[in-house]
N, C-alpha and C positions, 0 to 999 in steps of 0.2 A: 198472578201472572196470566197475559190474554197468550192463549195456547196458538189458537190463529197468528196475531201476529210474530210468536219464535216461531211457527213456520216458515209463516212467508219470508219473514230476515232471512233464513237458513237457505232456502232456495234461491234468491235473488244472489245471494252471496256465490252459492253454488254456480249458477247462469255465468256471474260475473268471470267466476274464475275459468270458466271453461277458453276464454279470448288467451290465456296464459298458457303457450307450449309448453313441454318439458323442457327442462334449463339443466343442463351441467351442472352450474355454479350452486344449484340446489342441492348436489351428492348424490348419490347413488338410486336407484328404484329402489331399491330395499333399504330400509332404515337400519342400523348400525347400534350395539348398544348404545344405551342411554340411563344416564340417573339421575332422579329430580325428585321436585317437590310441589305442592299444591293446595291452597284451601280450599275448605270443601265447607258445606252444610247439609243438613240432613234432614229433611222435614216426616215426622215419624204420623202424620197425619194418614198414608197412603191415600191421599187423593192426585190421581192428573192433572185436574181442570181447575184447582186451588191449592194457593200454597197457606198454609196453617204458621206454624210456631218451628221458625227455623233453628235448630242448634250451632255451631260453630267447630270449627276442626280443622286437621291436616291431613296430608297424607305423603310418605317417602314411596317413590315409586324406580319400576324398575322395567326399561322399556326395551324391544329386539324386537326388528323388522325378521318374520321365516319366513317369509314368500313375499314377492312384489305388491302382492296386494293385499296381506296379512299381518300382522300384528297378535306380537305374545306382551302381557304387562303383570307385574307383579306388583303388589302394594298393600304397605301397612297404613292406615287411617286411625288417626287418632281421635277423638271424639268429644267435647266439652258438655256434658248434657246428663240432667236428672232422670232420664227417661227407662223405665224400666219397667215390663208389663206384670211380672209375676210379682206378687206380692208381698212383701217385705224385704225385696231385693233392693239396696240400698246402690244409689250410683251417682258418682260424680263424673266420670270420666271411664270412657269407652274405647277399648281396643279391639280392632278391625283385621282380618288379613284377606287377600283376595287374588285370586290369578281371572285370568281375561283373555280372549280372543277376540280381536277387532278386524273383522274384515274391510277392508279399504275400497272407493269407488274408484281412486286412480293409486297410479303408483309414489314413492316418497320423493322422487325429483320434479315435482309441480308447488307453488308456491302455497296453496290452499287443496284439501283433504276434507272430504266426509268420509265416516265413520261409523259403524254399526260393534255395540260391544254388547258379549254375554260371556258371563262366566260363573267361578263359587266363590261366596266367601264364608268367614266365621267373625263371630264378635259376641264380646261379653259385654251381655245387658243388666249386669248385677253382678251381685256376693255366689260366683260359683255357679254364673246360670249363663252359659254357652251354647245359640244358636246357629243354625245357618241359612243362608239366605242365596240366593243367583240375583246378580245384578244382570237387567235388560236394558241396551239404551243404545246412544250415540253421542257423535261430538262433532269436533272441527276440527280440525288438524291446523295450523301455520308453521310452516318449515323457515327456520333462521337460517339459511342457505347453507343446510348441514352440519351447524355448528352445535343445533339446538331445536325444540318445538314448543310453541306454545298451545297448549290445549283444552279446549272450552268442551264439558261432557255434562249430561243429565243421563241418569239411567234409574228406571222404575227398579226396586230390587224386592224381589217375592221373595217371604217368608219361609223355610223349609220347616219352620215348627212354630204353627200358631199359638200354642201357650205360652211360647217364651219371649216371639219377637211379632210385630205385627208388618206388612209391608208399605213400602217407605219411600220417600224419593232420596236421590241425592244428586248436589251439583257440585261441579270443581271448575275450579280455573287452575291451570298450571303449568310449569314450564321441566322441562327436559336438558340437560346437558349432555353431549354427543359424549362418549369414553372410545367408543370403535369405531370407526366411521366404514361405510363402503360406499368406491368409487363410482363413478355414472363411467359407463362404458366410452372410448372416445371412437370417432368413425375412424377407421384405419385409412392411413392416408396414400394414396399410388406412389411405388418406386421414383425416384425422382431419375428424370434422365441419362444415359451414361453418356458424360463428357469425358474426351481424351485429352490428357493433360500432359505436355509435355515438358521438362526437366533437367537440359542439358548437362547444370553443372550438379546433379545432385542436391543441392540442397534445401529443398522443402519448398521452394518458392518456384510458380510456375513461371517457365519464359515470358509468360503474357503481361507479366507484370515482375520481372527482376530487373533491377537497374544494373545489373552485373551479369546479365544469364552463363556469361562464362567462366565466373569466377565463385565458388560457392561463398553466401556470406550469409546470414542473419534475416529471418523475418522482417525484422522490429526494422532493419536499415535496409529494404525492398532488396532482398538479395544480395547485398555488399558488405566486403570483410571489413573487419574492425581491428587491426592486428592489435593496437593499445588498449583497445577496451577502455576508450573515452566516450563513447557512443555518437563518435563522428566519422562514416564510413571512410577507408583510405583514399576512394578519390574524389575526398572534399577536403582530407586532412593534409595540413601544410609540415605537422611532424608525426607520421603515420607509425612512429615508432617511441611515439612519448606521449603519455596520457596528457591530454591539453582539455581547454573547452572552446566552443565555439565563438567567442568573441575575439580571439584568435586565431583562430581558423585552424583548432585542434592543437595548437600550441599551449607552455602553460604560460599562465599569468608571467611576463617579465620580471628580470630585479637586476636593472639597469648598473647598479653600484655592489653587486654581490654581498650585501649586507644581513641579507637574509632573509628580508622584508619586501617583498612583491611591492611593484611600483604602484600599483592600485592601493596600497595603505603608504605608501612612503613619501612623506611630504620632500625629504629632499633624493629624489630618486638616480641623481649622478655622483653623490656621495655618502659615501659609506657612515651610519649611524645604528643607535639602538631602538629597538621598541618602543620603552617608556617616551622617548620622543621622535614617536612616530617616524624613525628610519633617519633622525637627521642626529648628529653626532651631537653630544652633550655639551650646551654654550658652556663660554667661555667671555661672560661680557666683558671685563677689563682687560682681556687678551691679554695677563700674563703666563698664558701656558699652563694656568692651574685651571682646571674644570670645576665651572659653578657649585657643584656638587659635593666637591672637598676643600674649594676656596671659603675661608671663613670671612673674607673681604672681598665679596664677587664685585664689585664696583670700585675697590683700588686696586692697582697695580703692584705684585710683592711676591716675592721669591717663593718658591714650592716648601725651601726650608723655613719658611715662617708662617705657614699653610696660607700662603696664597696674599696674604696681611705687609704693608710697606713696614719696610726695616725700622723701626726705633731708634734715634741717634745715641751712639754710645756715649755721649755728653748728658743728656736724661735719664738713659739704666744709672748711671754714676753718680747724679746726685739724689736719684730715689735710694742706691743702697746707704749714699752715706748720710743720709737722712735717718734711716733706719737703724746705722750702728749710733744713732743720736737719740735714741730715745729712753728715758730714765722711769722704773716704778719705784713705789716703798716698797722695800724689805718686806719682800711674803705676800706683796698685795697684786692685784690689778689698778693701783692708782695711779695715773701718768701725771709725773713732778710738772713742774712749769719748766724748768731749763729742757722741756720735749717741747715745747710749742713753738719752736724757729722752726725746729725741722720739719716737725709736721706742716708748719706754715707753707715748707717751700713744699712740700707732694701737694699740697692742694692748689698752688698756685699751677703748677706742672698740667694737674688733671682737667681746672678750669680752661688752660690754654689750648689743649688738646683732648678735645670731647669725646672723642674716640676711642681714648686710653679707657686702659681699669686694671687694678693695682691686684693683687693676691695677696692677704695678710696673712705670716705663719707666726705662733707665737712657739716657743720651744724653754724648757727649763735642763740644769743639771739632775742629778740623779740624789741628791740631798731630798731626804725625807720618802714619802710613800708614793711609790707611781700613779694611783688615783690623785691625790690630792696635784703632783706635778700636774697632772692631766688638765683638770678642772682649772690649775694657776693658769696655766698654756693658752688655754681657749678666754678666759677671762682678759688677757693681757692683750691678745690678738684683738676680740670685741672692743676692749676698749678705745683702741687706736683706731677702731673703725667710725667709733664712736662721734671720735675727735674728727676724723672727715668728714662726715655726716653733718656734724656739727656746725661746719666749716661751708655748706654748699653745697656739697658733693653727695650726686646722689648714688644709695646706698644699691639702686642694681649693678656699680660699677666695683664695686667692694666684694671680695670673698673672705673671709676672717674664718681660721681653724686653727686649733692647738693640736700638736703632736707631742708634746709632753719631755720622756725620757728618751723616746725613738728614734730621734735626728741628731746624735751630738758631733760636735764637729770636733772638738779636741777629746783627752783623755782626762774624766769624772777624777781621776786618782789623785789629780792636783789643781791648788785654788786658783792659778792662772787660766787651766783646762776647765775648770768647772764656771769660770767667770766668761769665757768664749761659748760656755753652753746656753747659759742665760743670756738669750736677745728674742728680737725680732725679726724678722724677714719681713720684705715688701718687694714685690716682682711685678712691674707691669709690663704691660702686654696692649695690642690691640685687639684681637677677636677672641 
């Protein structure tokens, strides 16, 4: 390294910095704990004017501004290096510790800082062989606006025992992290003027600026009461005694039909409806008095007792039933005989002419034999008349087919007339 020119850098640098006042924004004159870290090298040549065979290292440091222009640092250096003078002292790696005094050329609230450092330290240069030394030197200070420093150092460090250590240079670069900071002092600034403020109605806000001075009211509303506490003062408010908002003029939102539903969401706002349509009362498209809702025929016209669905001619229920008491199986079976196929002829003629319809098939048995098997005969007999519509044209979403079994009897099991009234059919049409 040309010795000449780190000076001259050092000084120009120094020149430079001198144009930079002390800044606040930098922190305090006195620097503030601080803890960090840095690499270092060590060149154990002890020349100035050449650098020889540089080793490789760290060091954890520990930094406190005691005076504006003074500097205390503690630090251990960790060392990567064979270097060991006494012989047979065996080394891989070197441990350092060192305190310091840095007197400073300006104080810690300038952006850039030279520095002068001497102190002691100690380090093992082998198996059990502990010297000491006083580091001589200096650096550069850069202040990260209090947050932190960066610091660039060389210091020649003499030997305090020639047989064990020889003297040496060493360089670091490193950086500091603030832990305690101290503040930069601020100029005190003159009493600010005594203005008389006057306050008629008491409350907080001067006459110079209350919209109310005689009435106490609220900052937030230039001096005026709010009695609703809508945040529209009362003499802008048109119902000064009902929380409203200002599209109103402190009134609330209307609901013209008292329905519940503010006319702002209510699509029919002079008559009374529900929510789910939006404030207008639940249609009614075939206008019989049944609402869409529970009409199961919103598009015909039909009595509430028939939910909503036109009447069925009692000429049509009558020959669906007696259709039904026309239908014949085998003995024990689900097979429907042929003397069924008028009857059945005429329900599908019924159901082709009125598309509308749809039939409800029950099949039901007497109480002869075992109530699963009646069960399974029940539903078998029903299917298969469904079967026979099906069969016929008639599609099968208009068909419901179920057995009930022993559950429905209409006479009394205890005799073969009553038990003959129990075995049938049911067929029940309907329109919705």
């Amino acid at each position: 390294m040309n010795l000449k020119k780190l000076s001259a850098a050092l000084v120009f640098m120094c020149v430079a910095h001198i144009a930079f006042a002390q800044n606040p924004n930098f922190g305090g004159p006195k620097k503030g704990s601080a803890l960090g870290f840095s690499v270092n090298g060590v060149d154990f040549s002890a020349s100035l004017l050449k650098i020889g065979k540089v080793d490789p290292g760290f060091s954890l440091m520990y930094w406190k501004g005691i005076a504006p222009h003074l500097d205390f640092s503690v630090r251990y250096n960790g060392l990567f290096t064979d270097y060991a003078k006494k012989v047979g002292a065996l080394n891989s790696y070197t441990n350092e510790f060192e305190v310091s005094l840095h007197p400073m050329l300006l104080t810690d609230n300038h952006l850039l800082n030279l520095f002068v450092s001497g102190g002691l330290g100690i380090g093992s240069y082998g198996k059990n062989v502990w010297a000491g030394y006083a580091p001589l030197g200096g650096g550069l200070q850069l202040n990260m606006y209090g947050e932190g420093y960066l610091f660039l150092q060389a210091n020649y460090r003499v030997s305090l025992d020639s047989k064990k250590l020889d003297n040496n240079m060493f360089y670091s670069l490193g950086f500091t992290q603030t832990i305690s900071a101290t503040k930069a002092k601020e100029k005190a600034l003159p009493p600010p003027p005594v203005v008389i403020v006057t306050d008629r109605d008491n409350d907080g806000v001067p006459d110079s600026t209350d919209a109310c001075p005689d009435v106490p009211g609220t900052i937030a509303l230039k001096g005026c009461p709010d009695t609703d506490g809508d945040g529209i003062a009362d003499k802008d408010d048109k119902c000064p005694t009902v929380a409203g908002i200002a599209k109103y003029q402190g009134c609330p939102i209307p609901d013209t039909d008292g329905d519940g539903i503010n006319d702002e969401q209510d699509k029919c706002p002079t008559v009374a409806g529900v929510a789910r349509y939006q404030g207008c009362p639940i249609p009614d498209t075939d206008g019989d008095g049944v609402n869409d809702e529970v009409d199961k025929c919103p598009t015909e016209a039909g009595p509430a007792s028939n939910f909503g669905c036109p009447v069925i001619a009692t000429e049509i229920i009558n020959k669906i039933n007696m259709s039904a008491k026309n239908l014949f199986f085998a003995t024990g079976s689900a097979k429907l005989l042929a003397k069924s196929n008028a009857s059945l002829n005429n329900v599908v003629a019924i159901l082709k002419a009125n598309p509308t319809y749809k039939v409800d098939i029950a099949g039901h048995t007497d109480n002869t034999g075992k109530a699963e098997k009646n069960q399974l005969l029940s539903e078998a007999r029903a299917n298969s008349v469904k079967a026979y519509l099906v069969s016929k044209g008639v599609d099968e979403a208009r068909l419901i087919a179920a057995g009930f079994g022993v559950d429905k009897p209409l006479a009394d099991n205890k005799t073969a007339a009553g038990r003959a009234k129990n075995r049938r059919v049911e067929m029940v049409v309907r329109n919705f």
